[in-house]
Residue frames relative to the residue before (quaternion, step in Angstrom):
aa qw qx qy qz dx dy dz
X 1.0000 0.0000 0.0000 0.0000 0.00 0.00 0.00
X 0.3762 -0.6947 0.5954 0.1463 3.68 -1.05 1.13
X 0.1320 -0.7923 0.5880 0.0955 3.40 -0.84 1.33
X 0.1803 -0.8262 0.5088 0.1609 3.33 -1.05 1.02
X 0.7210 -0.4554 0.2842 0.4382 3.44 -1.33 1.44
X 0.5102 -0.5965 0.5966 0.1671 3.49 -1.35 0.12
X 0.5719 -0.6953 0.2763 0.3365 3.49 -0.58 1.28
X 0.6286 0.4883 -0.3233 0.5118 3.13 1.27 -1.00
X 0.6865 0.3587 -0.3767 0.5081 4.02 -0.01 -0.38
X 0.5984 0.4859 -0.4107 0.4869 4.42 0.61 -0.48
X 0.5099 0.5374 -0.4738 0.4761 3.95 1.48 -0.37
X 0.7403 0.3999 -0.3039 0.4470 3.29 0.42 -1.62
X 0.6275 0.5709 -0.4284 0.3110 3.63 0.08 -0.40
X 0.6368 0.4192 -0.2642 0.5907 3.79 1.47 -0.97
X 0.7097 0.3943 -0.4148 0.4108 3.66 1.09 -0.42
X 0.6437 0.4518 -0.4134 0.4589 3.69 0.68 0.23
X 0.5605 0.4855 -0.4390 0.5073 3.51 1.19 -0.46
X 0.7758 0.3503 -0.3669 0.3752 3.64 0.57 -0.12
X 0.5149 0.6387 -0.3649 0.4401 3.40 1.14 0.03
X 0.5653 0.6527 -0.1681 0.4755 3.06 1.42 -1.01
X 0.6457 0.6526 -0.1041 0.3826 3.31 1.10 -1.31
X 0.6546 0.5394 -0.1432 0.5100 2.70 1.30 -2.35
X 0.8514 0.2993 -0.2906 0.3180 3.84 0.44 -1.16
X 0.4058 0.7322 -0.3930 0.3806 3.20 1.45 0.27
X 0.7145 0.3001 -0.1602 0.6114 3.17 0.79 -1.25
X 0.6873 0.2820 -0.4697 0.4769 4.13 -0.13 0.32
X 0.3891 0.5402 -0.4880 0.5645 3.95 1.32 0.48
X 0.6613 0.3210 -0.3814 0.5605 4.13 0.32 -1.36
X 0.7305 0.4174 -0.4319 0.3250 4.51 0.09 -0.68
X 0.6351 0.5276 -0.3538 0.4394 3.50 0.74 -0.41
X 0.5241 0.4886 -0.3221 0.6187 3.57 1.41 -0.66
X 0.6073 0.5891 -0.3302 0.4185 3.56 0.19 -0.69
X 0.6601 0.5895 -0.0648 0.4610 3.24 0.68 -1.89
X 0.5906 0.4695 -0.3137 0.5765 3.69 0.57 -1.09
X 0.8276 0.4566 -0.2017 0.2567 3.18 -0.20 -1.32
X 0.6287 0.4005 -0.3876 0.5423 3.29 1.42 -0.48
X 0.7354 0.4946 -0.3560 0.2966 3.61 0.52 -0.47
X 0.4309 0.5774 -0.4307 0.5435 2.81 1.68 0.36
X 0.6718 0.5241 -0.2916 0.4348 3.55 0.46 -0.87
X 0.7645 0.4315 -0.3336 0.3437 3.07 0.78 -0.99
X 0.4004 0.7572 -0.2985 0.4210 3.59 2.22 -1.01
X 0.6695 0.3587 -0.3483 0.5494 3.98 0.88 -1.21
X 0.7582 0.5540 -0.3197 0.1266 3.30 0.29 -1.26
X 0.4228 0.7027 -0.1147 0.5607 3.14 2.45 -1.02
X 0.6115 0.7242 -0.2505 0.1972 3.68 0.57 -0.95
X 0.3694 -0.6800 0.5163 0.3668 3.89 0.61 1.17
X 0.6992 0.5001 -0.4564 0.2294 3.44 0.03 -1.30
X 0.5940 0.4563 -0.3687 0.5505 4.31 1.30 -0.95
X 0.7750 0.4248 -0.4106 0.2244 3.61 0.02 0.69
X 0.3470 0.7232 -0.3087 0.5111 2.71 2.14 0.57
X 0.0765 0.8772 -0.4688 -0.0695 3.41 0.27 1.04
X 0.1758 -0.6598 0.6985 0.2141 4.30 1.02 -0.40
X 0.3751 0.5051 -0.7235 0.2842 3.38 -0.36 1.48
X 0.6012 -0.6119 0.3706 0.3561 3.44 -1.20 0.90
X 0.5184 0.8090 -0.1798 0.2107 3.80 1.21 -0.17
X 0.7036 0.4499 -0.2537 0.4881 2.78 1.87 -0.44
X 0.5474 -0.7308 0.3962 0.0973 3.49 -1.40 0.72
X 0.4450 0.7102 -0.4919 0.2357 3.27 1.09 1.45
X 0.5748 0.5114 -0.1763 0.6140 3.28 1.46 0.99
X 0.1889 0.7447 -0.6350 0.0813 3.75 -1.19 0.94
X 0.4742 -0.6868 0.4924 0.2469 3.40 -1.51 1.53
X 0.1913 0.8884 -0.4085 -0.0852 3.42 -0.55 0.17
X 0.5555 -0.7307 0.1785 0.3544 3.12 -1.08 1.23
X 0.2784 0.7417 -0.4318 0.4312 3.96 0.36 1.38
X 0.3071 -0.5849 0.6454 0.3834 3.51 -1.44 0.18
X 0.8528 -0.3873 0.2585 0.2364 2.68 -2.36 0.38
X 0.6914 0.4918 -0.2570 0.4626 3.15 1.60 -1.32
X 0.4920 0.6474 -0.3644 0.4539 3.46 1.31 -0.53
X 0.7650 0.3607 -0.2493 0.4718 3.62 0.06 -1.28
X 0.6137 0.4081 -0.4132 0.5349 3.85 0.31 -0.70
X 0.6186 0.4561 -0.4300 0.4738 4.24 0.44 -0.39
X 0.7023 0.4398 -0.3510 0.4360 3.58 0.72 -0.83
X 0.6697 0.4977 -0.3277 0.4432 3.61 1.31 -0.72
X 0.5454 0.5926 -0.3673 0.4652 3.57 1.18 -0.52
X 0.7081 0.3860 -0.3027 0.5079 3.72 0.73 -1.27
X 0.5796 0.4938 -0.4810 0.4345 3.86 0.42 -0.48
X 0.7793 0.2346 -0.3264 0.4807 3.50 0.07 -0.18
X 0.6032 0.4785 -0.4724 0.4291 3.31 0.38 -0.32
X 0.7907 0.4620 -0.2097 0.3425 3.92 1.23 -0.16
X 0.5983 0.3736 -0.3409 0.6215 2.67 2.16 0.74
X 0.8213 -0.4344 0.1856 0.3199 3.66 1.08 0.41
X 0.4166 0.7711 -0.3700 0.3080 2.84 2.26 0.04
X 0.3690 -0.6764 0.5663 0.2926 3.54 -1.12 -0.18
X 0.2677 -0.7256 0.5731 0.2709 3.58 -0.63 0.62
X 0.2814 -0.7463 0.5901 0.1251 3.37 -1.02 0.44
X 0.8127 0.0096 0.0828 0.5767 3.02 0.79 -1.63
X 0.0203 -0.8212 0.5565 0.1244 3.89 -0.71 0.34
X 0.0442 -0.7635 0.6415 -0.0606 3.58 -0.80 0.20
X 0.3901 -0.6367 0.4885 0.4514 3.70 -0.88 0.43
X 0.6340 0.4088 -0.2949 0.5865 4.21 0.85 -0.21
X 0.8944 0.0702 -0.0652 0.4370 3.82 0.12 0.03
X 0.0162 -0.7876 0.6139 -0.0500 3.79 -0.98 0.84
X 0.1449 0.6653 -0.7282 -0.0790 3.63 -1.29 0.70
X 0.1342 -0.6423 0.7500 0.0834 3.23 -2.11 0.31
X 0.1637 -0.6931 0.6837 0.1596 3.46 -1.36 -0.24
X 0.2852 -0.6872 0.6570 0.1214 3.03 -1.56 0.34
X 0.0593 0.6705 -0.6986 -0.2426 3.76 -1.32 -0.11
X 0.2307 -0.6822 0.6925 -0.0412 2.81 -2.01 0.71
X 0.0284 -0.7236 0.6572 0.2090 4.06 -1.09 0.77
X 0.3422 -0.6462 0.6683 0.1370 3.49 -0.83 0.54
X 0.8591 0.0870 0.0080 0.5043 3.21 0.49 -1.19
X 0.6878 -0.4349 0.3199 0.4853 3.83 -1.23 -0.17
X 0.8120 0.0141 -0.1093 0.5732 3.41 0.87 -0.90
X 0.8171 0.2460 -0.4063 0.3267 3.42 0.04 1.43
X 0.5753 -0.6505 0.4647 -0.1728 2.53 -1.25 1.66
X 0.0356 0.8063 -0.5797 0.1121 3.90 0.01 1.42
X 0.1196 -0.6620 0.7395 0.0232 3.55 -1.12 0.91
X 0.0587 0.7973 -0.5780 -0.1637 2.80 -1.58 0.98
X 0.3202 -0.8022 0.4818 0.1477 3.85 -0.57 0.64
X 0.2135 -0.6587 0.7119 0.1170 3.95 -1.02 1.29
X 0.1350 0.5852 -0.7887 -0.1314 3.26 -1.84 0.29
X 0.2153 -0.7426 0.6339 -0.0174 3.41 -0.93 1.35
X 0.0108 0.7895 -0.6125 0.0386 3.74 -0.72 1.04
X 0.0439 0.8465 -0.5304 0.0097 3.56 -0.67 1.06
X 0.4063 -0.7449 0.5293 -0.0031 2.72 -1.05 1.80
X 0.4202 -0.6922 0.5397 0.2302 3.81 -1.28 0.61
X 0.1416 -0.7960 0.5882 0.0186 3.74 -0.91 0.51
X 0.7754 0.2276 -0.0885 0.5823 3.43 -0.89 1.07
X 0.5267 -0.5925 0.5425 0.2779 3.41 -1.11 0.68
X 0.6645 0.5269 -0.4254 0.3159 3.59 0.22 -0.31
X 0.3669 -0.7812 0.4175 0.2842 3.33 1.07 -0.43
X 0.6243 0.5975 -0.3496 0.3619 3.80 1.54 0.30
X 0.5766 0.5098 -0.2570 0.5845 3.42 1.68 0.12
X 0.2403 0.8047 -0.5103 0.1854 3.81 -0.61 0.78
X 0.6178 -0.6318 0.4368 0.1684 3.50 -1.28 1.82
X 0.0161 -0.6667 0.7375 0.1061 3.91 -0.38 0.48
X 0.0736 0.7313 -0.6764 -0.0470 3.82 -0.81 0.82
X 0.1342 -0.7999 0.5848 -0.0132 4.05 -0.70 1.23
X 0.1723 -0.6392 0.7493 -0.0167 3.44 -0.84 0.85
X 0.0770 0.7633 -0.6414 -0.0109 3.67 -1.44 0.74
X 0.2044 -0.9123 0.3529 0.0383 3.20 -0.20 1.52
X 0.1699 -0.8646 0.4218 0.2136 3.92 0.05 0.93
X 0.1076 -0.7136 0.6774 0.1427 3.89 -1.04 0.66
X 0.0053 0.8858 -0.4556 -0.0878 3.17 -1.20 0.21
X 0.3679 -0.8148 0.4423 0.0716 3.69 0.19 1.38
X 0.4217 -0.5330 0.7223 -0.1281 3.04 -1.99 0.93
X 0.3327 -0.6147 0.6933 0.1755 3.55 -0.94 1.33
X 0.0839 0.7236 -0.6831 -0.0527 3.88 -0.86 0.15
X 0.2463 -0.7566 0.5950 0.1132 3.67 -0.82 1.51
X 0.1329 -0.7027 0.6987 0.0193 4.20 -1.12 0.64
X 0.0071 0.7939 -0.5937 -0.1314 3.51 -0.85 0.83
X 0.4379 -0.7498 0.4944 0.0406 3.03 -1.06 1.48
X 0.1381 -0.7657 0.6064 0.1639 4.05 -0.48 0.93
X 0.0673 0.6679 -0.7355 -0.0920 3.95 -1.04 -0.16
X 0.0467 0.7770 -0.6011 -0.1811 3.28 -1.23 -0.37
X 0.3959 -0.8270 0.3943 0.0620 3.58 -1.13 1.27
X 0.4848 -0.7855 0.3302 0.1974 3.27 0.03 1.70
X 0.0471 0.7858 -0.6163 -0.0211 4.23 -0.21 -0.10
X 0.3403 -0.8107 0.4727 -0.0595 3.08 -0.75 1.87
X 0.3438 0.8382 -0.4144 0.0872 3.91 0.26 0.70
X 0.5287 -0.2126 0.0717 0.8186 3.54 0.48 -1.29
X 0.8736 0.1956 -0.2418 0.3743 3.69 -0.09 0.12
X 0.5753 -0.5066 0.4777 0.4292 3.80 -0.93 -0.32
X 0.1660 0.8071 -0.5665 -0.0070 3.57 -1.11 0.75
X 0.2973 -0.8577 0.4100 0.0891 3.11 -0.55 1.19
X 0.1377 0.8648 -0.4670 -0.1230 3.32 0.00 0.54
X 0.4854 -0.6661 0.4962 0.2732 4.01 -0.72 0.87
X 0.1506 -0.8165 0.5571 -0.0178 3.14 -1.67 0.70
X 0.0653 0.8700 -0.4788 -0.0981 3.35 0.32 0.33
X 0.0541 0.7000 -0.7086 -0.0705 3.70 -1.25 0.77
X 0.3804 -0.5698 0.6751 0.2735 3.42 -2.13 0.52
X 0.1953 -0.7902 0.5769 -0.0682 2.74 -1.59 0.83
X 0.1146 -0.9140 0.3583 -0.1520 3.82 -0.05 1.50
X 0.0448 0.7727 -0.6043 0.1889 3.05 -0.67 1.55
X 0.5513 -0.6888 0.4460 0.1506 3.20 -1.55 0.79
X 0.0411 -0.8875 0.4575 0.0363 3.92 -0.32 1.25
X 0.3975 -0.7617 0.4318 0.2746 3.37 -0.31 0.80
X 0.2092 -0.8207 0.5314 -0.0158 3.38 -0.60 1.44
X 0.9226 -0.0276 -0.0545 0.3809 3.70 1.17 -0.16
X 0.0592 -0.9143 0.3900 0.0915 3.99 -0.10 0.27
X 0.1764 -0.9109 0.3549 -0.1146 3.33 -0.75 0.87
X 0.1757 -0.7575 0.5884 0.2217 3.57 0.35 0.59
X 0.3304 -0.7017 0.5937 0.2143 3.86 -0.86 1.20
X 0.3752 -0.7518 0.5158 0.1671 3.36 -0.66 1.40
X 0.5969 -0.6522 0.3462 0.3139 3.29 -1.64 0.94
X 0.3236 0.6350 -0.6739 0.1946 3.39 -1.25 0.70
X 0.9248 -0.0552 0.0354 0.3748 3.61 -1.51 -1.14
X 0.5947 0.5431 -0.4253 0.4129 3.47 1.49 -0.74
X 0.7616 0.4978 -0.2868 0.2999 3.28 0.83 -0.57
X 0.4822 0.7189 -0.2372 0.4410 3.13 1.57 -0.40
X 0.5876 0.4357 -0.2942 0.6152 3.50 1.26 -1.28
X 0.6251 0.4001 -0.5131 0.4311 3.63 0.03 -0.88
X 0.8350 0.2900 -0.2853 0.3705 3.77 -0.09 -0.80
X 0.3539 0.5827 -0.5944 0.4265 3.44 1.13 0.55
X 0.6237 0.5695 -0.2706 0.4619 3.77 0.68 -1.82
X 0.8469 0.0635 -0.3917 0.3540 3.84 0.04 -0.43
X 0.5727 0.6720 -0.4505 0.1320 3.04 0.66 0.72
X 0.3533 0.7091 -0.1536 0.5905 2.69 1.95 -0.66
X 0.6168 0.3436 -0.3669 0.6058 4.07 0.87 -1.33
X 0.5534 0.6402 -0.4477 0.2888 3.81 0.29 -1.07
X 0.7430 0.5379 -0.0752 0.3911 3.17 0.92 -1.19
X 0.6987 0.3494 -0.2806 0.5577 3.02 1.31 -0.91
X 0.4560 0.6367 -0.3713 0.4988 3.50 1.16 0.05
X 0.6141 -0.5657 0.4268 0.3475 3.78 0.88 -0.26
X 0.5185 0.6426 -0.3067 0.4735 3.88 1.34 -0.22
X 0.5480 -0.4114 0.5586 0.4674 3.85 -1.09 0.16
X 0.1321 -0.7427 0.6245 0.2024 3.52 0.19 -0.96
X 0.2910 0.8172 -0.4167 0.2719 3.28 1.52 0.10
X 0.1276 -0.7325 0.6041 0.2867 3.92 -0.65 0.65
X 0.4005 -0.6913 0.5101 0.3188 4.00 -0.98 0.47
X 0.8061 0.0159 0.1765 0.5647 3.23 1.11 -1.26
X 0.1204 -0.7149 0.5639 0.3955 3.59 -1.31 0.17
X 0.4806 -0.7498 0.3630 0.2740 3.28 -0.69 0.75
């Protein structure tokens, strides 16, 4: 005679076959899962949008010496509020700050490197990079407490806040109109300097 399972044990048998089931398949989605976020990790990468095509516009030849263009790049900022930091007759940075908002706070920083062309020395590459930072008010509260000396000891607590500024992001300003205006300004200074100010090319 063939004995059949009891109802109660033919339950458990369909309830482990489905448990079984259940971690099988959220084993194949997590595998799944991985794999896109890889994919998505290469596809995401700053480094694939670097393209070194000759197209972009963070540079202009102009028709000037070396000592000429880096002067014209020094006065342009220095005529919109820049600080100079560093100067050289071949290289110049400055920075600016700026609050858009109540608690944040954007700085922005030029480094301008100019390069000679041609043996004659009357043609030279102004190449500018303008780097953005941007800051965050960050509050800290500070406890102390202030001893009073009499017939006994009395402490009494204090509490101040304390605020400082945390950089939350950075950015190389990509090439387009900002850069243009800057090289509108030294050309124009180039000029007022006695030079063609004349740009040959953007490079």
């Amino acid at each position: 005679m063939i004995r059949r399972p009891a109802p109660a044990a033919r339950l458990l048998s369909r309830h482990a076959a489905k448990t079984l089931a259940c971690a099988a398949a959220a084993v194949a989605l997590t595998g799944c899962g991985t794999f896109d976020g890889a994919s998505a990790t290469r596809k995401n990468s700053v480094y694939q949008n670097e393209r070194f095509q000759s197209d972009e516009t963070f540079s202009r030849l102009f028709d000037a010496s070396v000592d000429e263009t880096c002067e014209a790049a020094r006065r342009a900022l220095l005529s919109q509020g820049y600080v100079i930091n560093t100067a050289a007759p071949d290289s110049i940075t400055g920075s600016k700050r700026f609050q858009p908002e109540g608690e944040v706070h954007v700085e922005i920083s030029f480094t301008i490197v100019c390069v000679p062309e041609g043996g004659s020395g009357k043609l030279a590459t102004a190449y500018v990079s303008a780097l953005q930072d941007r800051y965050n008010v960050k509050r800290s509260a500070n406890s102390t407490s202030l001893g009073v000396s009499a017939i006994g000891s009395i402490s009494v607590p204090l509490s101040s806040t304390s605020e400082s500024l945390v950089k939350v992001a950075s950015e190389t300003i990509p090439a387009g109109q900002f850069y243009d205006r800057f090289f509108g300004l030294m050309q124009r200074l180039i000029k007022e300097q006695g030079g063609t100010g004349a740009v040959i090319s953007a490079q």
